[in-house]
C-alpha positions in Angstrom: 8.4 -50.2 18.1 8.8 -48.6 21.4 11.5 -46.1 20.1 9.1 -45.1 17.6 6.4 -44.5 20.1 8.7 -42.5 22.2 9.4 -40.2 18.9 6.1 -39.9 18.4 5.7 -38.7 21.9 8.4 -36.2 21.7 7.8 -35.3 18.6 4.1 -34.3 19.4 5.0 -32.4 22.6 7.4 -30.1 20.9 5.5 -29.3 17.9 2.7 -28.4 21.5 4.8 -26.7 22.9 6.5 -24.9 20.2 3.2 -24.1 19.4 2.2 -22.9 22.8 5.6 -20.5 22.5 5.0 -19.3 18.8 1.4 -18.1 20.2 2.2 -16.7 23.4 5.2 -15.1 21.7 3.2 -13.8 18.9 0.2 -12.2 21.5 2.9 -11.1 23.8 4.9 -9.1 21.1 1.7 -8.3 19.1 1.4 -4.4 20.7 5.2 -3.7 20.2 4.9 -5.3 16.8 2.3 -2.9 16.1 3.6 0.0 17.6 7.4 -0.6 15.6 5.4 -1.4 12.1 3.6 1.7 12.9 6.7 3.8 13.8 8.4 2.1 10.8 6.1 3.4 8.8 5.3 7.0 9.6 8.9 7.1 8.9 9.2 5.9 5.6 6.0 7.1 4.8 8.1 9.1 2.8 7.1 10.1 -0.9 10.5 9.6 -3.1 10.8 13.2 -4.7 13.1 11.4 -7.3 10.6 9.3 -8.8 8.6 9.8 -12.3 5.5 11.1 -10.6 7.1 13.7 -8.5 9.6 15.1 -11.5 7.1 14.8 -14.1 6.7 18.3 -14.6 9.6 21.3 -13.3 9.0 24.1 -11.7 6.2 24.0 -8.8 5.8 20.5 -7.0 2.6 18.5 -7.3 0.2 18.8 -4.1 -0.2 15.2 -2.9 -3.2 14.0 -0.8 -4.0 10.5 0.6 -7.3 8.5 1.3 -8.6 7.2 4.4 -8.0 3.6 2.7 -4.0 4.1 2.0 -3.3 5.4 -1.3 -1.6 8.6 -2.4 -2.4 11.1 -5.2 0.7 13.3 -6.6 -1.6 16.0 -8.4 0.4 18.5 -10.5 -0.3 22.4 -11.9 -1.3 20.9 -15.2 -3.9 18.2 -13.5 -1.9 15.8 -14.6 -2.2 13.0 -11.4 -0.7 10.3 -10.3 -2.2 7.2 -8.1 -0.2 4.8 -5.5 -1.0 2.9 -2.4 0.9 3.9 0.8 4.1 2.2 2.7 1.5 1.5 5.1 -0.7 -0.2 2.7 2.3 -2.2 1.2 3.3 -3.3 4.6 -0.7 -4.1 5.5 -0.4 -6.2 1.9 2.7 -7.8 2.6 4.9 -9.3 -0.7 3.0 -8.0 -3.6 2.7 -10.8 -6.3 0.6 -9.9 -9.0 -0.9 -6.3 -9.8 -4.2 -5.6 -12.0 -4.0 -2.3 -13.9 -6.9 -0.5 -15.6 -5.2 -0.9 -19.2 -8.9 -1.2 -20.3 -9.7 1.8 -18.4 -7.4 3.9 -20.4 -9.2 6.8 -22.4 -11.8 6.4 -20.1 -13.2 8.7 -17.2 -13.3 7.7 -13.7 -15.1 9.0 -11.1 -13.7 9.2 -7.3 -13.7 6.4 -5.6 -14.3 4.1 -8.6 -11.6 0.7 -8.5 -8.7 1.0 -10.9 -6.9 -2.0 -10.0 -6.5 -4.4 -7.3 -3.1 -6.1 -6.0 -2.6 -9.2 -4.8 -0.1 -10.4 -2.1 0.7 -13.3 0.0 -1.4 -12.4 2.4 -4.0 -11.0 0.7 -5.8 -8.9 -2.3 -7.1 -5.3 -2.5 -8.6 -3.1 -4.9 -7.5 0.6 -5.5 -9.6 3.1 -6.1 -9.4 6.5 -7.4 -9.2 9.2 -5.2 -10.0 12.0 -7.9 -12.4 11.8 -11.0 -10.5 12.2 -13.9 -9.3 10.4 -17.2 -6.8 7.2 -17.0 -4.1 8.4 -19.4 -1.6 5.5 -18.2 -0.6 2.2 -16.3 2.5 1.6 -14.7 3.9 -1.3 -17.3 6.9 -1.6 -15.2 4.3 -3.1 -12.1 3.3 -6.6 -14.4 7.0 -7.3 -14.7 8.2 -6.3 -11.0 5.2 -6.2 -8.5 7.5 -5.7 -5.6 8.0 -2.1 -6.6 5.3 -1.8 -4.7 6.9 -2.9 -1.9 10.3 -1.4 -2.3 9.3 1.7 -3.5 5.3 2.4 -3.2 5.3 6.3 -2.6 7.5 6.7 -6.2 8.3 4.6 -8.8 5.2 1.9 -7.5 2.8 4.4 -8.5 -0.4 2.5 -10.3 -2.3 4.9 -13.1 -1.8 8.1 -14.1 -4.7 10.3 -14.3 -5.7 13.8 -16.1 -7.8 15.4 -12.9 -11.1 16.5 -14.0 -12.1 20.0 -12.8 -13.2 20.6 -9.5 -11.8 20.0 -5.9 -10.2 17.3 -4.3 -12.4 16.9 -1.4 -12.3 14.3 1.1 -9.0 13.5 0.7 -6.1 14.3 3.5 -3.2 16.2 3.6 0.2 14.9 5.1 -0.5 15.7 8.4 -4.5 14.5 8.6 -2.6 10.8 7.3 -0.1 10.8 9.9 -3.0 11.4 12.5 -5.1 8.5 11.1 -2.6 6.1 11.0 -1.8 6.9 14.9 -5.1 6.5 15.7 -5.2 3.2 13.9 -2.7 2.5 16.4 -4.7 2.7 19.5 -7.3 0.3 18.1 
Protein backbone atom coordinates (compact mmCIF):
# COMPACT_ATOMS: atom_id res chain seq x y z
CA UNK A 1 0.00 0.00 0.00
CA UNK A 2 2.55 2.49 0.87
CA UNK A 3 4.53 1.73 -2.40
CA UNK A 4 1.56 2.46 -4.21
CA UNK A 5 0.97 5.76 -2.50
CA UNK A 6 4.48 6.75 -3.18
CA UNK A 7 3.71 6.03 -7.10
CA UNK A 8 0.91 7.85 -6.95
CA UNK A 9 2.89 10.73 -5.53
CA UNK A 10 5.54 10.60 -8.11
CA UNK A 11 3.57 9.87 -10.58
CA UNK A 12 1.37 12.99 -10.06
CA UNK A 13 4.32 15.32 -9.58
CA UNK A 14 5.92 14.50 -12.92
CA UNK A 15 2.85 14.50 -14.95
CA UNK A 16 2.87 18.58 -12.81
CA UNK A 17 5.82 19.17 -13.58
CA UNK A 18 6.12 17.86 -16.99
CA UNK A 19 3.27 19.89 -17.43
CA UNK A 20 4.71 22.99 -15.96
CA UNK A 21 7.76 22.28 -18.63
CA UNK A 22 5.50 21.44 -21.72
CA UNK A 23 3.76 24.98 -20.98
CA UNK A 24 6.57 27.12 -20.16
CA UNK A 25 8.41 25.43 -23.11
CA UNK A 26 5.57 26.00 -25.37
CA UNK A 27 5.08 30.02 -24.32
CA UNK A 28 8.79 30.41 -24.20
CA UNK A 29 9.36 29.00 -27.87
CA UNK A 30 5.89 30.34 -29.05
CA UNK A 31 7.51 33.74 -30.83
CA UNK A 32 10.43 31.77 -32.50
CA UNK A 33 7.86 29.09 -33.41
CA UNK A 34 6.06 31.76 -35.04
CA UNK A 35 8.64 33.57 -36.58
CA UNK A 36 10.36 29.93 -38.18
CA UNK A 37 6.62 28.73 -39.34
CA UNK A 38 6.43 32.13 -40.78
CA UNK A 39 9.97 32.13 -42.40
CA UNK A 40 9.18 28.46 -43.49
CA UNK A 41 6.55 29.59 -45.23
CA UNK A 42 7.26 32.67 -47.21
CA UNK A 43 9.75 30.30 -48.50
CA UNK A 44 7.82 27.58 -49.75
CA UNK A 45 5.16 29.76 -50.47
CA UNK A 46 6.23 28.76 -53.65
CA UNK A 47 3.62 27.97 -56.58
CA UNK A 48 4.93 24.53 -58.36
CA UNK A 49 5.19 25.79 -62.03
CA UNK A 50 5.11 21.96 -62.83
CA UNK A 51 1.75 21.31 -61.72
CA UNK A 52 -1.66 20.86 -63.91
CA UNK A 53 -2.87 24.41 -63.14
CA UNK A 54 0.28 26.18 -64.10
CA UNK A 55 0.87 24.03 -67.54
CA UNK A 56 -2.61 23.89 -68.39
CA UNK A 57 -2.32 26.07 -71.22
CA UNK A 58 1.48 26.88 -73.31
CA UNK A 59 2.64 29.82 -74.21
CA UNK A 60 2.02 32.99 -71.71
CA UNK A 61 1.84 31.93 -67.93
CA UNK A 62 -1.38 32.39 -65.92
CA UNK A 63 -1.39 35.66 -63.58
CA UNK A 64 -1.95 34.34 -60.03
CA UNK A 65 -3.48 36.45 -57.13
CA UNK A 66 -4.17 35.45 -53.48
CA UNK A 67 -6.87 36.49 -50.92
CA UNK A 68 -6.48 38.11 -47.69
CA UNK A 69 -7.95 34.61 -46.24
CA UNK A 70 -5.02 32.30 -47.89
CA UNK A 71 -5.97 30.86 -51.11
CA UNK A 72 -4.44 31.37 -54.53
CA UNK A 73 -6.03 31.77 -58.01
CA UNK A 74 -3.81 30.70 -61.19
CA UNK A 75 -5.99 32.68 -63.83
CA UNK A 76 -4.90 31.93 -67.45
CA UNK A 77 -5.27 34.03 -71.06
CA UNK A 78 -8.29 32.00 -71.88
CA UNK A 79 -10.09 32.70 -68.23
CA UNK A 80 -9.66 29.45 -67.54
CA UNK A 81 -8.91 29.61 -63.40
CA UNK A 82 -7.71 27.64 -60.97
CA UNK A 83 -8.52 27.77 -57.02
CA UNK A 84 -6.05 26.51 -53.95
CA UNK A 85 -5.45 27.41 -50.45
CA UNK A 86 -1.92 28.62 -49.53
CA UNK A 87 1.27 26.74 -47.81
CA UNK A 88 0.38 29.06 -45.18
CA UNK A 89 -3.12 28.04 -44.92
CA UNK A 90 -2.07 24.25 -45.08
CA UNK A 91 0.36 24.81 -42.28
CA UNK A 92 -2.53 27.10 -40.30
CA UNK A 93 -4.84 23.69 -41.05
CA UNK A 94 -2.44 21.23 -40.10
CA UNK A 95 -2.98 17.36 -41.54
CA UNK A 96 -5.69 17.75 -43.94
CA UNK A 97 -8.21 14.68 -43.50
CA UNK A 98 -11.08 15.09 -45.47
CA UNK A 99 -11.89 17.73 -48.35
CA UNK A 100 -15.51 18.87 -49.52
CA UNK A 101 -15.55 19.84 -53.20
CA UNK A 102 -18.34 21.74 -55.04
CA UNK A 103 -19.19 18.58 -57.35
CA UNK A 104 -22.75 19.94 -57.13
CA UNK A 105 -21.56 23.30 -57.90
CA UNK A 106 -20.30 22.25 -61.24
CA UNK A 107 -22.14 23.93 -64.25
CA UNK A 108 -22.98 26.47 -62.01
CA UNK A 109 -21.92 30.22 -61.53
CA UNK A 110 -20.28 31.50 -58.57
CA UNK A 111 -19.86 34.73 -57.54
CA UNK A 112 -16.59 36.09 -55.48
CA UNK A 113 -16.38 35.27 -52.34
CA UNK A 114 -19.03 32.58 -52.41
CA UNK A 115 -17.78 28.94 -50.38
CA UNK A 116 -16.80 26.20 -52.79
CA UNK A 117 -15.64 23.76 -50.39
CA UNK A 118 -14.40 23.54 -46.96
CA UNK A 119 -11.46 21.13 -45.57
CA UNK A 120 -11.14 19.54 -42.65
CA UNK A 121 -7.96 18.81 -40.50
CA UNK A 122 -6.89 17.67 -37.21
CA UNK A 123 -6.91 20.71 -35.89
CA UNK A 124 -9.59 22.19 -37.45
CA UNK A 125 -12.16 22.92 -40.62
CA UNK A 126 -12.41 25.81 -43.05
CA UNK A 127 -14.36 26.82 -45.95
CA UNK A 128 -12.94 28.11 -49.30
CA UNK A 129 -14.23 30.59 -51.12
CA UNK A 130 -13.97 31.85 -54.52
CA UNK A 131 -11.90 34.60 -55.19
CA UNK A 132 -13.31 35.31 -58.80
CA UNK A 133 -16.98 34.97 -60.07
CA UNK A 134 -17.03 32.56 -62.66
CA UNK A 135 -18.36 29.02 -63.67
CA UNK A 136 -17.10 25.73 -61.65
CA UNK A 137 -15.99 23.61 -64.68
CA UNK A 138 -14.11 20.95 -62.25
CA UNK A 139 -13.09 19.39 -58.85
CA UNK A 140 -9.96 18.11 -58.06
CA UNK A 141 -10.97 14.08 -57.81
CA UNK A 142 -7.53 13.28 -56.93
CA UNK A 143 -8.20 15.51 -53.25
CA UNK A 144 -11.19 12.70 -51.92
CA UNK A 145 -8.67 9.95 -52.32
CA UNK A 146 -5.41 11.81 -51.02
CA UNK A 147 -6.29 14.92 -48.89
CA UNK A 148 -2.69 15.45 -47.83
CA UNK A 149 -2.02 16.89 -51.28
CA UNK A 150 -2.94 19.68 -49.77
CA UNK A 151 -0.39 19.54 -47.50
CA UNK A 152 2.37 18.24 -49.57
CA UNK A 153 1.73 20.14 -52.45
CA UNK A 154 -1.02 23.03 -51.87
CA UNK A 155 0.29 25.73 -54.40
CA UNK A 156 0.10 22.88 -57.46
CA UNK A 157 -1.29 19.75 -57.70
CA UNK A 158 -3.67 20.54 -54.24
CA UNK A 159 -5.45 22.89 -56.18
CA UNK A 160 -9.50 22.63 -55.27
CA UNK A 161 -11.92 23.72 -58.43
CA UNK A 162 -11.32 24.90 -61.61
CA UNK A 163 -13.15 27.85 -62.72
CA UNK A 164 -14.12 29.63 -66.24
CA UNK A 165 -13.53 33.52 -64.97
CA UNK A 166 -16.46 35.55 -65.73
CA UNK A 167 -15.69 38.93 -67.31
CA UNK A 168 -14.47 41.68 -65.46
CA UNK A 169 -11.55 42.45 -63.04
CA UNK A 170 -10.07 40.68 -60.37
CA UNK A 171 -10.31 43.18 -57.77
CA UNK A 172 -9.48 42.92 -54.22
CA UNK A 173 -7.30 40.19 -54.64
CA UNK A 174 -3.18 40.58 -54.06
CA UNK A 175 -0.35 40.14 -56.03
CA UNK A 176 2.80 38.11 -54.81
CA UNK A 177 4.28 40.80 -53.12
CA UNK A 178 0.96 42.45 -51.32
CA UNK A 179 0.78 38.36 -49.82
CA UNK A 180 4.17 38.29 -48.65
CA UNK A 181 3.54 41.73 -46.93
CA UNK A 182 0.35 40.44 -45.17
CA UNK A 183 1.61 37.43 -43.96
CA UNK A 184 4.64 39.59 -42.20
CA UNK A 185 2.45 41.61 -40.69
CA UNK A 186 0.50 38.68 -39.34
CA UNK A 187 3.67 38.19 -37.82
CA UNK A 188 3.91 41.03 -35.58
CA UNK A 189 0.43 40.31 -34.11
Amino acid sequence: MFARSLFKTSSSALRSTTTTISRNAFLTCRPATLTLRLQSTLSANQLNKDATPFKFTSGEEPLVRYTTEHEWVAIHPDGTSFVGITKYAADALGDATYVELPVDLIGETVSQGDTVGSIESVKSASEIYSPLAGEVVAVNDALEENPGLLNEDPMGEGWIVKLTKADGEVEGLLNEEEYVKLLEEHEDE
